[in-house]
C-alpha positions as CSV (number, residue, x, y, z in Angstrom):
1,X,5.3,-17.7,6.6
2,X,4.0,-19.4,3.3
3,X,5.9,-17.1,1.3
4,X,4.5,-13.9,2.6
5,X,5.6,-11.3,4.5
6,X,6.5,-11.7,7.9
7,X,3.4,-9.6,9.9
8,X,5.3,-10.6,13.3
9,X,8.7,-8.9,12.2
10,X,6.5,-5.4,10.6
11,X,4.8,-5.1,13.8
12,X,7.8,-4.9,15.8
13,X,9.2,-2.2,13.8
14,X,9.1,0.7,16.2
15,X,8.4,3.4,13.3
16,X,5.0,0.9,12.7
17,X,4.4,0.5,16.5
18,X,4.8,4.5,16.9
19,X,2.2,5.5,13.8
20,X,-0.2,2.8,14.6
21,X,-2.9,4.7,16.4
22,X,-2.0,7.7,14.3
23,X,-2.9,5.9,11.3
24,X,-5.8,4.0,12.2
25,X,-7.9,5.9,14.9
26,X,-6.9,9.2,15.2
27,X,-9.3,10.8,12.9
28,X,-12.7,11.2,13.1
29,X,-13.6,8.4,11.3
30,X,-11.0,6.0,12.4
31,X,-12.5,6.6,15.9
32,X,-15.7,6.1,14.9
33,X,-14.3,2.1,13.5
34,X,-13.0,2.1,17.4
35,X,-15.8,3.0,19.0
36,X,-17.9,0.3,16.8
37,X,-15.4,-2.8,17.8
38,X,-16.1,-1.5,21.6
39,X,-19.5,-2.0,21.1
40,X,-19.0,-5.4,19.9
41,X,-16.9,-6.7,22.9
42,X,-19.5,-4.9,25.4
43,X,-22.6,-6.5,24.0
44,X,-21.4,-9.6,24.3
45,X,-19.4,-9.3,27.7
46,X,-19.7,-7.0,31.0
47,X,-17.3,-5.8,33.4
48,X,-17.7,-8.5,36.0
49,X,-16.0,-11.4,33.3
50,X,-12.8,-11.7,33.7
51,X,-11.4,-10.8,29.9
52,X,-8.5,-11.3,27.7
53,X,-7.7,-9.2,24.5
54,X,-5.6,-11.3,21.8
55,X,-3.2,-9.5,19.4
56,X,-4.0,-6.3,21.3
57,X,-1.3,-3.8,19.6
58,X,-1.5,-0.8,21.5
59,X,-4.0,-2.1,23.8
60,X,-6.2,0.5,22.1
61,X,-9.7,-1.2,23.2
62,X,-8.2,-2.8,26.2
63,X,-7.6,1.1,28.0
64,X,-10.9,2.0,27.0
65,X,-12.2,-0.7,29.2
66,X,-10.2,-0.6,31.5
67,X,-10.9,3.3,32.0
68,X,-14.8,1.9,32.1
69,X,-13.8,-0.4,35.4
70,X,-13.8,-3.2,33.5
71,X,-11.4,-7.1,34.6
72,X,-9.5,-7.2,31.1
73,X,-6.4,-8.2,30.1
74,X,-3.8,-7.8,26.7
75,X,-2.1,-9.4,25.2
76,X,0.5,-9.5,21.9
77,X,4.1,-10.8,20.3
78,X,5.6,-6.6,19.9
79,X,6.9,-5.3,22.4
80,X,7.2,-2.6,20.4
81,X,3.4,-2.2,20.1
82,X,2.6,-2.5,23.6
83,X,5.1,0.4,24.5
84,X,3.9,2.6,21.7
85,X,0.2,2.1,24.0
86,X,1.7,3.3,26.8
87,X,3.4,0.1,28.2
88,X,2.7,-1.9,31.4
89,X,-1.3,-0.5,32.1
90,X,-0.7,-1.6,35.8
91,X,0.7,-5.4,35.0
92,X,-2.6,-6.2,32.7
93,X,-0.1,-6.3,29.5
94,X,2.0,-9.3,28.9
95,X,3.8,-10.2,25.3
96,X,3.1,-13.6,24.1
97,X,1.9,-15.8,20.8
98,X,-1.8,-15.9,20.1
99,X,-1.1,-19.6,18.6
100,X,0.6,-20.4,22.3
101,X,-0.9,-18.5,24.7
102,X,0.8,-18.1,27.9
103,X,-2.4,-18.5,29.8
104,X,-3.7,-21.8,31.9
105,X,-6.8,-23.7,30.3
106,X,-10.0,-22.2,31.3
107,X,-8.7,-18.9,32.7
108,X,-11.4,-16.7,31.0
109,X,-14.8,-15.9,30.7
110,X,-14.3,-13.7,27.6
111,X,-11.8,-13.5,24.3
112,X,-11.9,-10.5,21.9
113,X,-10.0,-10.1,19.2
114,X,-9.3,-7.4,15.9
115,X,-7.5,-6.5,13.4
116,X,-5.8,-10.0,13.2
117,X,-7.6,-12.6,11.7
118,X,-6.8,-11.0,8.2
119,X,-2.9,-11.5,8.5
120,X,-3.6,-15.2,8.2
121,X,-4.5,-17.5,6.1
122,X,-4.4,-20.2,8.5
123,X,-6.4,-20.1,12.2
124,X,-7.1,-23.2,13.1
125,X,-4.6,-22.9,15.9
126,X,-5.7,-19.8,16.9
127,X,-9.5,-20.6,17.7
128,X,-8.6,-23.6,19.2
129,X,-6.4,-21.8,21.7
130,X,-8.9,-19.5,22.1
131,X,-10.4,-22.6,23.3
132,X,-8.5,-24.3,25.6
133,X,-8.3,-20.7,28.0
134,X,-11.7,-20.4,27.7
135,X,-13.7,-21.5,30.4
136,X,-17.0,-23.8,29.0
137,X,-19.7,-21.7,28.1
138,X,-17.0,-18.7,27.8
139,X,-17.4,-16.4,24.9
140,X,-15.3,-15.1,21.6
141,X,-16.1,-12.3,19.8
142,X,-13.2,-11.6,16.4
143,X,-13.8,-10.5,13.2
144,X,-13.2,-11.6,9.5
145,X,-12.4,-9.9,6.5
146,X,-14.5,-11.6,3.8
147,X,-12.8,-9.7,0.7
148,X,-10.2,-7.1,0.5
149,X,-8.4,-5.0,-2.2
150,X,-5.3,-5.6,-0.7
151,X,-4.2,-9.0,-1.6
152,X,0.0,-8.4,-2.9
153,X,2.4,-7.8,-0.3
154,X,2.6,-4.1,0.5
155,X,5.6,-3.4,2.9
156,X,4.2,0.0,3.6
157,X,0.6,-1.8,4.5
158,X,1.8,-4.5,5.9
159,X,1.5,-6.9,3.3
160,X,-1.7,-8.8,2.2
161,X,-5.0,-9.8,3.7
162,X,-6.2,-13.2,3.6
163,X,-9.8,-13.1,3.7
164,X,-12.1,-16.0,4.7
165,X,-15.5,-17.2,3.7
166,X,-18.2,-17.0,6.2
167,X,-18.4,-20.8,5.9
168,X,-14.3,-21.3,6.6
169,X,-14.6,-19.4,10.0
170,X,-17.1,-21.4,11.0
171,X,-15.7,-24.6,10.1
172,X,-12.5,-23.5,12.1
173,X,-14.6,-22.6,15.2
174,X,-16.7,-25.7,14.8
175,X,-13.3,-28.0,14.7
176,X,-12.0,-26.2,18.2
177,X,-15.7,-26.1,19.9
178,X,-17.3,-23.5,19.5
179,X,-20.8,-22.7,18.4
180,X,-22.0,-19.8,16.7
181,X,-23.9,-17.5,18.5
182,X,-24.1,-15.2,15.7
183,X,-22.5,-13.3,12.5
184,X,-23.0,-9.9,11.5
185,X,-21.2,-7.0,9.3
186,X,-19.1,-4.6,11.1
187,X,-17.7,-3.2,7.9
188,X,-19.0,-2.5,4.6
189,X,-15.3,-1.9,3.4
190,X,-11.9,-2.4,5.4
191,X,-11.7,-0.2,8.6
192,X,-8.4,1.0,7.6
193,X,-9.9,2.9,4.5
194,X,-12.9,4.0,6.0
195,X,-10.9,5.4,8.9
196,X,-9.3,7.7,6.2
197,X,-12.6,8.9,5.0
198,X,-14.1,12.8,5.6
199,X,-16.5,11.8,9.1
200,X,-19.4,12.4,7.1
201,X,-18.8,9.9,4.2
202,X,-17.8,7.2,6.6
203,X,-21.2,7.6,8.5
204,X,-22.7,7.5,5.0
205,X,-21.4,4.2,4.6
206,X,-21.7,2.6,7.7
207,X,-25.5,3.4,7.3
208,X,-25.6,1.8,4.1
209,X,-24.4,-1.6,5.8
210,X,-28.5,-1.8,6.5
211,X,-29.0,-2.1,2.7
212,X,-25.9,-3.5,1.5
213,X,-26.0,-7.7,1.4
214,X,-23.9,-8.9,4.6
215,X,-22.5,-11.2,2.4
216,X,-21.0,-8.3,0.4
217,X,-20.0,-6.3,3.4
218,X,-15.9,-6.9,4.0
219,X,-15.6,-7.4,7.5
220,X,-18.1,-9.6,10.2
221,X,-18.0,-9.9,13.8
222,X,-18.7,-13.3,15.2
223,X,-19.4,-14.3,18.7
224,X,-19.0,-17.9,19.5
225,X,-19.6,-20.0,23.0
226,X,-17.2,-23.0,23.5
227,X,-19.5,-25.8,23.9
């Protein structure tokens, strides 16, 4: 783990798995960083693609889907995260590693992912698994956290993010064939923090990502074809 703390090992801890949801989304605000990610998976994909959420926790996105008739799938390395979402959501879950994904090559149309890239500092061999199970001409939409205040290793937090340039992603995604479709901000600052916002400040500054550099902003969603 390059020294750092071991992100696998915190997210099996079941008082972590159980406070998850509570700590992220269950406000106002933190549902409001929810309800933006869902809009990023469902521009770029539809209900008829057959779809595969990577490091899905809870399977907090994945149920909202599914709930909209949607063909997706979840998976993640905690047990103890999947149970805390409710479990089995009728045989769609399945615990694996996102850098050996228990999956065939080109199984899926579509690949979302959240909340993840920031725990390390390495994902080469992440995008190019996304790459193998993706079909050609099959979609990824992730995020990136471009800068973050939280850079020691906080055992209450999680420990640190590792934040990527714009120009690092896309040399990973470019390595394991992908093109870029497109980069834009999803968050001005982390979605943690604005999640623990009043509602009305956090819909203050989510309006200001139209005037704030997206080079400045701290998080971007990408969307990438495999080639």
């Amino acid at each position: 783990m390059n020294g750092f703390m071991d992100k696998r090992a915190f997210y099996r801890d079941p008082r972590v798995a159980r406070s998850y949801e509570d700590r992220r989304i269950s406000s106002p605000a933190g549902r409001l960083t929810h309800e933006l990610e869902l809009a990023a998976v469902r521009r770029a994909f539809g209900p008829h693609e057959k779809v595969i959420e990577l490091a899905c926790g809870t399977g907090r996105l994945m149920r909202a889907l599914l709930a909209e008739g949607w063909d997706v799938r979840g998976i993640d390395q905690s047990h103890e995260m999947l149970a805390a979402g409710g479990g089995d959501a009728g045989g769609r879950l399945m615990m694996g590693d996102v850098f050996r994904l228990p999956l065939p090559d080109g199984s899926a149309d579509g690949i979302f992912c959240f909340r993840f890239s920031n725990h390390y500092a390495e994902l080469g061999g992440f995008f190019r698994e996304c790459s193998r199970v993706l079909r050609k001409g099959g979609g990824l939409v992730c995020d990136s956290m471009r800068w973050s205040p939280l850079l020691w290793d906080s055992p209450r937090l999680g420990g640190r993010n590792h934040c990527a340039s714009d120009r690092r992603i896309e040399t990973w995604l470019g390595e394991t064939g992908f093109a870029v479709a497109s980069v834009e901000p999803l968050f001005p600052v982390g979605p943690y923090l604005i999640g623990r916002l009043p509602l009305a400040l956090a819909r203050l500054l989510l309006r200001a990502r139209d005037i704030i550099p997206a080079r400045l902003q701290a998080v971007a969603v990408w969307h990438a074809r495999k080639t």
